[in-house]
C-alpha positions as CSV (number, residue, x, y, z in Angstrom):
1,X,65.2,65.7,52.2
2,X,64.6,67.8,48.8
3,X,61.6,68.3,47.1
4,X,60.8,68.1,44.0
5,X,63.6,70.1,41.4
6,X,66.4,68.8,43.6
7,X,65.9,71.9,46.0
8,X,66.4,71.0,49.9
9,X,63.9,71.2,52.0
10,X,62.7,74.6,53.5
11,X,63.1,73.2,57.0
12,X,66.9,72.4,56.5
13,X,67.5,76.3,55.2
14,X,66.1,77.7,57.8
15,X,68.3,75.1,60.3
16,X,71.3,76.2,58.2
17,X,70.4,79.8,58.0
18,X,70.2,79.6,61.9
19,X,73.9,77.8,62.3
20,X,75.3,80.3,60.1
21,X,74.1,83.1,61.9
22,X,75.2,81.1,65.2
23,X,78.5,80.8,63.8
24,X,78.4,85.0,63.6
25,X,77.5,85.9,66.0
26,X,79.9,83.3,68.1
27,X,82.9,84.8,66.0
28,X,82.0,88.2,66.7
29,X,81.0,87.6,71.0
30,X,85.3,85.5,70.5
31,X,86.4,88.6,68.7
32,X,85.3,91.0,71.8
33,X,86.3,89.2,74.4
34,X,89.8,88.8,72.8
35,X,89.9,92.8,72.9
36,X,88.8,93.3,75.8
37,X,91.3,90.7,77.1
38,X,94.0,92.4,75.2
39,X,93.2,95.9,76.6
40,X,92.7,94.7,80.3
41,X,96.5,93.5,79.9
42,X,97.6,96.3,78.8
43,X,96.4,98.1,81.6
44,X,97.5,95.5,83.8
45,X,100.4,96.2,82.4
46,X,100.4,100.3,82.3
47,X,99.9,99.6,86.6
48,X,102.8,97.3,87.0
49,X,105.1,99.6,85.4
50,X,103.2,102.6,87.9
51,X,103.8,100.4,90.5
52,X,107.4,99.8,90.0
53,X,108.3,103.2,88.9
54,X,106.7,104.2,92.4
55,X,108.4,101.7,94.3
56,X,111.4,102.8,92.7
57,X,110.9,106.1,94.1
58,X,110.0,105.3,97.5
59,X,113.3,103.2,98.0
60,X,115.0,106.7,97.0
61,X,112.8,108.7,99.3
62,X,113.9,106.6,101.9
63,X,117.6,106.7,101.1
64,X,116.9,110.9,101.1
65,X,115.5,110.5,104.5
66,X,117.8,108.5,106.1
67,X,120.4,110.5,105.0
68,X,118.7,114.0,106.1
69,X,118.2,112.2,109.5
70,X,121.9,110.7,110.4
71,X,123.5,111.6,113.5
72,X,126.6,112.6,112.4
73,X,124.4,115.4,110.3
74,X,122.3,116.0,113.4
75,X,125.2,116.8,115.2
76,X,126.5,119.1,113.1
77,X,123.9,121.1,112.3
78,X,123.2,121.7,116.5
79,X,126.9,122.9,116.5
80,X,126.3,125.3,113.3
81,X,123.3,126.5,113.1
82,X,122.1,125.9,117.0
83,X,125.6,126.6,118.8
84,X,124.9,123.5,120.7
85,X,128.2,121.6,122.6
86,X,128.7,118.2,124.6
87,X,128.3,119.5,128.4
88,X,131.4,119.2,130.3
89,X,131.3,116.3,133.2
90,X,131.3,119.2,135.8
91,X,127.7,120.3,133.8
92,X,126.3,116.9,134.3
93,X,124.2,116.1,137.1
94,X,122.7,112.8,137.4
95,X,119.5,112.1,138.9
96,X,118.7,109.1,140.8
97,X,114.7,107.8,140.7
């Protein structure tokens, strides 16, 4: 394994030379995907709060629009704004098919 002097081998520095650098470049390839792991979460994370602030706002929107559209309001703003009445049952005429 060593020549002479107690030195190792060439062969066995150039095997450890290549583990080491092995080693590297495997910590460095972990340490990349770990960040680019962490900042796909936090984007995941950025769009779940998007989509619950937008769901959030939809459930209003609908709320605003159901309210805008409720008969009672209907009604009232024909007889306001329209001058619109009920007819009389001598206005009504029904016709057969």
């Amino acid at each position: 394994m060593s020549q002479g002097g107690g030195k190792p081998a060439r062969g066995w520095v150039i095997v450890n030379l290549g583990l080491v650098l092995a080693v590297m470049f495997t910590a460095v390839s972990i340490i990349g995907a770990s960040h680019e792991c962490r900042q796909a979460y936090a984007r995941l994370q950025a769009l779940q709060s998007g989509q619950w602030n937008m769901q959030e706002q939809w459930g209003k929107l609908l709320l605003e629009q159901s309210t805008w559209a409720a008969h009672h309001r209907v009604e009232q703003l024909a007889r306001r704004e329209l001058d619109m009445r009920l007819p009389k049952a001598a206005e009504l005429n029904v016709v057969a098919p």
